[in-house]
ZADO-1210 file (C-alpha; in nm, 4 decimals, padded with zeros to 6 digits):
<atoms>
<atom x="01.2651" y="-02.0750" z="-00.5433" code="UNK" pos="1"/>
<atom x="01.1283" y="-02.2060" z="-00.2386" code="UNK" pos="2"/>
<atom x="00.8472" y="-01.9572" z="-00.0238" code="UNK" pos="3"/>
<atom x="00.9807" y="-01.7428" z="00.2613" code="UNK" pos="4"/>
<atom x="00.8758" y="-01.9168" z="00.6212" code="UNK" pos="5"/>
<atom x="00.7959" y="-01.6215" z="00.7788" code="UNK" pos="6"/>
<atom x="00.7276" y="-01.1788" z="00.7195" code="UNK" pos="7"/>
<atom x="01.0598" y="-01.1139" z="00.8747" code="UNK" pos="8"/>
<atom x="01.2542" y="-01.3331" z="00.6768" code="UNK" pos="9"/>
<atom x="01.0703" y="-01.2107" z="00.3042" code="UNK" pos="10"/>
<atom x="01.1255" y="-00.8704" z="00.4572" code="UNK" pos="11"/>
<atom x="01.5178" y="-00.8931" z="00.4695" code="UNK" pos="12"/>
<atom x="01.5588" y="-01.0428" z="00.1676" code="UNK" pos="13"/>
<atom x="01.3849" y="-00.7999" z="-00.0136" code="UNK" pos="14"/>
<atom x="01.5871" y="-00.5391" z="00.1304" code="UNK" pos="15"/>
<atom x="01.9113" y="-00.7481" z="00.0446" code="UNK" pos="16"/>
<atom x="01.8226" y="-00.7816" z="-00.3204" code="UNK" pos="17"/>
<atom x="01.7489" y="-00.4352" z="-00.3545" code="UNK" pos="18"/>
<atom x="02.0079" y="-00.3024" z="-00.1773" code="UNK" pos="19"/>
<atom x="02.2401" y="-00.4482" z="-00.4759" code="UNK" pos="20"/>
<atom x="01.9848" y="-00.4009" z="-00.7233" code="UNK" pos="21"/>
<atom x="02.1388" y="-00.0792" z="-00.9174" code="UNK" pos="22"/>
<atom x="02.3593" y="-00.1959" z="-01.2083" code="UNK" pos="23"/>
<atom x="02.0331" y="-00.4198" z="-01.3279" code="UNK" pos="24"/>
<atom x="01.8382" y="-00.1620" z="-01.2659" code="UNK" pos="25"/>
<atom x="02.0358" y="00.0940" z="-01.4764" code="UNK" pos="26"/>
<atom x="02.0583" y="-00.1640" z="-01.7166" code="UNK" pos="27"/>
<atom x="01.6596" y="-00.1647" z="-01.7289" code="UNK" pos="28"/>
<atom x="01.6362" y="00.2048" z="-01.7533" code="UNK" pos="29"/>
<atom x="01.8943" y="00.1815" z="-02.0564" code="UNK" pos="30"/>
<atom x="01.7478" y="-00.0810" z="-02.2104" code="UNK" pos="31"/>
<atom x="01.4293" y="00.1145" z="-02.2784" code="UNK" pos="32"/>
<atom x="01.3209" y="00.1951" z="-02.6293" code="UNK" pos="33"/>
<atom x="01.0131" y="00.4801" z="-02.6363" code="UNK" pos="34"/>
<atom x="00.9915" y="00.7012" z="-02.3590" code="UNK" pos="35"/>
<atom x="00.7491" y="00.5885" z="-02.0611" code="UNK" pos="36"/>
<atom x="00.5199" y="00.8946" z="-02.0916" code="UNK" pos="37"/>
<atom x="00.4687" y="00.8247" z="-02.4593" code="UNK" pos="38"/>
<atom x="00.3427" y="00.5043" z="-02.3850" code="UNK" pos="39"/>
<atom x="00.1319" y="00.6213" z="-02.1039" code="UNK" pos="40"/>
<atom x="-00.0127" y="00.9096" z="-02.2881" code="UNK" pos="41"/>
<atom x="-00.1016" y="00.6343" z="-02.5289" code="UNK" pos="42"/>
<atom x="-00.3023" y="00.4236" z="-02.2777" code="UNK" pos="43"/>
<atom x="-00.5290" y="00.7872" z="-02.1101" code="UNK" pos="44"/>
<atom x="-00.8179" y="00.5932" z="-02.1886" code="UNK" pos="45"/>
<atom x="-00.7114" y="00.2474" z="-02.0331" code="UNK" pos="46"/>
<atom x="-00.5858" y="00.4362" z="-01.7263" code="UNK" pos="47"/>
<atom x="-00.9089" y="00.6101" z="-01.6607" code="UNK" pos="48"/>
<atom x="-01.1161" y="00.3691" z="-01.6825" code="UNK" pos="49"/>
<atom x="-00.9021" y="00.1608" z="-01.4580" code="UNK" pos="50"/>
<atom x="-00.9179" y="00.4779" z="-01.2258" code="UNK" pos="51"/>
<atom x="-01.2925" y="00.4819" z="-01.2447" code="UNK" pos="52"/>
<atom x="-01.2931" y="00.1210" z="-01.2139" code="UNK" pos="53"/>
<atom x="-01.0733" y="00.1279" z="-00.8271" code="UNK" pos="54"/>
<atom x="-01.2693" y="00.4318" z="-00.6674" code="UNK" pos="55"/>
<atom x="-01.3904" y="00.1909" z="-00.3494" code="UNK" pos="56"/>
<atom x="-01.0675" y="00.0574" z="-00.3531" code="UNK" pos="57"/>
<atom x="-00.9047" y="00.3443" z="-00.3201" code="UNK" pos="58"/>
<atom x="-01.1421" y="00.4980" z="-00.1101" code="UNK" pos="59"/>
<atom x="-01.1213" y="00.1935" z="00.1100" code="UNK" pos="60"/>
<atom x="-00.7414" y="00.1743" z="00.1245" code="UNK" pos="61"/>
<atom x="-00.6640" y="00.5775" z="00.1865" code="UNK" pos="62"/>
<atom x="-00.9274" y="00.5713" z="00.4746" code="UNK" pos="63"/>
<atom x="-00.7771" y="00.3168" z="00.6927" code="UNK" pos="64"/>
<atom x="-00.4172" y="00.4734" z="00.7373" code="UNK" pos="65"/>
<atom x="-00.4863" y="00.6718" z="01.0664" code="UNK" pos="66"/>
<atom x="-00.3844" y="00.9779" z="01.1424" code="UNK" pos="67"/>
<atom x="-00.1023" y="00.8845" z="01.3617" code="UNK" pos="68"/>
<atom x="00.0236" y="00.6567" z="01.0900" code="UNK" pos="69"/>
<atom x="00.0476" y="00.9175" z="00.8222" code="UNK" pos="70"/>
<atom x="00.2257" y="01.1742" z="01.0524" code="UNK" pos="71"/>
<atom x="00.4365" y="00.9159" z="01.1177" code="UNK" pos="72"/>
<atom x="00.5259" y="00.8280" z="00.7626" code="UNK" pos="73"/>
<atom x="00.5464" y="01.2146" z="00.6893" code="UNK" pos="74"/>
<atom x="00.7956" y="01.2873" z="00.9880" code="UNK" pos="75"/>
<atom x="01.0146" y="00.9403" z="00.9430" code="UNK" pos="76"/>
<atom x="01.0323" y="00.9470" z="00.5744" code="UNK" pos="77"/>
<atom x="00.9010" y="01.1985" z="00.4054" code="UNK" pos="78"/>
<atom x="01.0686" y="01.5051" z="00.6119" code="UNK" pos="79"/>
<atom x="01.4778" y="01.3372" z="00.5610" code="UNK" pos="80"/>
<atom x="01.3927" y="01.3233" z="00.1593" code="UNK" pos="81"/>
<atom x="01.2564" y="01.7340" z="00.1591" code="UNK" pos="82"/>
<atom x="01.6421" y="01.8522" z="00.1103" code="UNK" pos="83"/>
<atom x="01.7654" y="01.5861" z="-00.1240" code="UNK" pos="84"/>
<atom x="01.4224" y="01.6026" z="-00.2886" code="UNK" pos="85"/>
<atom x="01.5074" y="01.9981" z="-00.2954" code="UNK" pos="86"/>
<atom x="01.8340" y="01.9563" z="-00.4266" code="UNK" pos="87"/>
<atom x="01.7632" y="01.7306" z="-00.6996" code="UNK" pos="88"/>
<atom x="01.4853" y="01.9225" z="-00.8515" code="UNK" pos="89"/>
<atom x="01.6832" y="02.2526" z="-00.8635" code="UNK" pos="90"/>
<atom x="01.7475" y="02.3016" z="-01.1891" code="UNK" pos="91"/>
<atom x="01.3953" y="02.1974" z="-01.2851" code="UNK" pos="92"/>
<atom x="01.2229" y="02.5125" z="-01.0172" code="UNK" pos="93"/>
<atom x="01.5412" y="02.7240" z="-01.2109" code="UNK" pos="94"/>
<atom x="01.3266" y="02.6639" z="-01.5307" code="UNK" pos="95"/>
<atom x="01.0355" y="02.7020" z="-01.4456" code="UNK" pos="96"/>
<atom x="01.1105" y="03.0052" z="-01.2367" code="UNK" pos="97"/>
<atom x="01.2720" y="03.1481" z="-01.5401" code="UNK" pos="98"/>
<atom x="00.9465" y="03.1893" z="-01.7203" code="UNK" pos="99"/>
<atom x="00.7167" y="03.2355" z="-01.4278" code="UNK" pos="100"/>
<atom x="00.8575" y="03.5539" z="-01.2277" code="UNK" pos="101"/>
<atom x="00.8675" y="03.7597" z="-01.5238" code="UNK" pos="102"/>
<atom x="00.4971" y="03.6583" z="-01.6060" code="UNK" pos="103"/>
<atom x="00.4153" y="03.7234" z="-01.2677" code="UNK" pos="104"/>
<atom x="00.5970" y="04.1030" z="-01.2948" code="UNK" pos="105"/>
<atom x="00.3982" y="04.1510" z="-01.5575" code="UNK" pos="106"/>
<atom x="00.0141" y="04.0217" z="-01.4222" code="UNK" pos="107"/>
<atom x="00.0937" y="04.2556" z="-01.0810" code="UNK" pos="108"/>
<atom x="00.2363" y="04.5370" z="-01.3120" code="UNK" pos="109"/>
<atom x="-00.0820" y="04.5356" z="-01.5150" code="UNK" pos="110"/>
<atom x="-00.3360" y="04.4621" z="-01.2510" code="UNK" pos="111"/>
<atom x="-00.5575" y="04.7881" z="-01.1764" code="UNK" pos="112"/>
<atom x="-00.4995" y="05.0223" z="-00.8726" code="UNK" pos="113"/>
<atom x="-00.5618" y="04.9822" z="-00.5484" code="UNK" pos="114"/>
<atom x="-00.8415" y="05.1701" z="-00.4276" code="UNK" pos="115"/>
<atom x="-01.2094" y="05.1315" z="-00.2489" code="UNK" pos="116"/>
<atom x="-01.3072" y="04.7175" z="-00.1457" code="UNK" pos="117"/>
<atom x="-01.4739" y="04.6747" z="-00.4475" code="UNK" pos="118"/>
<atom x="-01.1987" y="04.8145" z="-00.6876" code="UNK" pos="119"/>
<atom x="-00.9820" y="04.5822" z="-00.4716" code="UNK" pos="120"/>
<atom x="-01.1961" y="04.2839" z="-00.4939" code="UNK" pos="121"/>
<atom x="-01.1867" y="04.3679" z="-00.8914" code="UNK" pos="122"/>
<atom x="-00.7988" y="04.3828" z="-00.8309" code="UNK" pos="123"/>
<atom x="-00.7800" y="04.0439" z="-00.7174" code="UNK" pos="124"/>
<atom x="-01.0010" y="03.8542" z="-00.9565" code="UNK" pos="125"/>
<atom x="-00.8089" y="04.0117" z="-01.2061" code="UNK" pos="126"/>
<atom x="-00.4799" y="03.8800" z="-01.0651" code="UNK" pos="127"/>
<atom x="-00.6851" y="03.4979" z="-01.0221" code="UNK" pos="128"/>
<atom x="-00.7771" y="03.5673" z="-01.3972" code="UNK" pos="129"/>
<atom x="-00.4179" y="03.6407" z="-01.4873" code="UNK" pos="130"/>
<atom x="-00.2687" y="03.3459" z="-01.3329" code="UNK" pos="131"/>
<atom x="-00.4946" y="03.1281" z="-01.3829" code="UNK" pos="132"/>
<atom x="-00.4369" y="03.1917" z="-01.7754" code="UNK" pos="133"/>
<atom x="-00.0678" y="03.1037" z="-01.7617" code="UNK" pos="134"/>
<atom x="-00.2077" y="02.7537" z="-01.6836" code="UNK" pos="135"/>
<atom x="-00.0099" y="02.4847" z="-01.8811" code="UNK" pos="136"/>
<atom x="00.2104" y="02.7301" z="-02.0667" code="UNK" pos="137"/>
<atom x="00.5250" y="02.6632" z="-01.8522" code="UNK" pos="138"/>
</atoms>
């Protein structure tokens, strides 16, 4: 395999072999054995300390995409994918949904009544409270 002569060149062949890249790539997916998260759960402390490990890196690399650049990025690309995105992930907001509106219902049917500002303010951390229990249980 001989090196690409120029950017352009590498550029449009990548885009050639990926552009015909699905059957291997479903073949990849199906040729799996143990599920990807298992395997990553598996490896928390390797991927922590590798975290820990690229902070300048990372700090490095996020601060030089301008401003311009990421609105750019979010308006060119990311805005087309928000309704297939959407779409895909349906059933998935279905589910959860499921289980969170009726927890919801029944946080803002048990919070205490409205009243003065300080009953009120006691009426909101009590809703924070409430929510903030249901973390992780969805």
């Amino acid at each position: 395999m001989g090196v690409k002569a120029n950017a352009t060149d590498a550029a449009a062949s990548w885009v050639t072999g990926m552009s015909g890249a699905s059957t291997k790539y479903i073949a990849g997916v199906n040729a799996v054995t143990v599920a990807p998260g298992t395997l990553a759960a598996a490896a928390a402390p390797t991927w922590a300390a590798n975290v820990a490990a690229a902070q300048g890196k990372y700090a490095k690399n996020v601060g030089a995409v301008t401003k311009e650049a990421w609105a750019n990025a979010a308006a060119t690309k990311g805005a087309p994918r928000l309704a297939s995105g959407a779409q895909a992930a349906q059933p998935k907001m279905q589910t959860f949904m499921s289980k969170f509106i009726p927890q919801l219902t029944s946080i803002v049917n048990g919070l205490p009544a409205r009243g003065t500002f300080e009953s009120n303010v006691n009426r909101l951390t009590s809703y924070v409270n409430a929510v903030h229990q249901t973390k992780g249980t969805f």
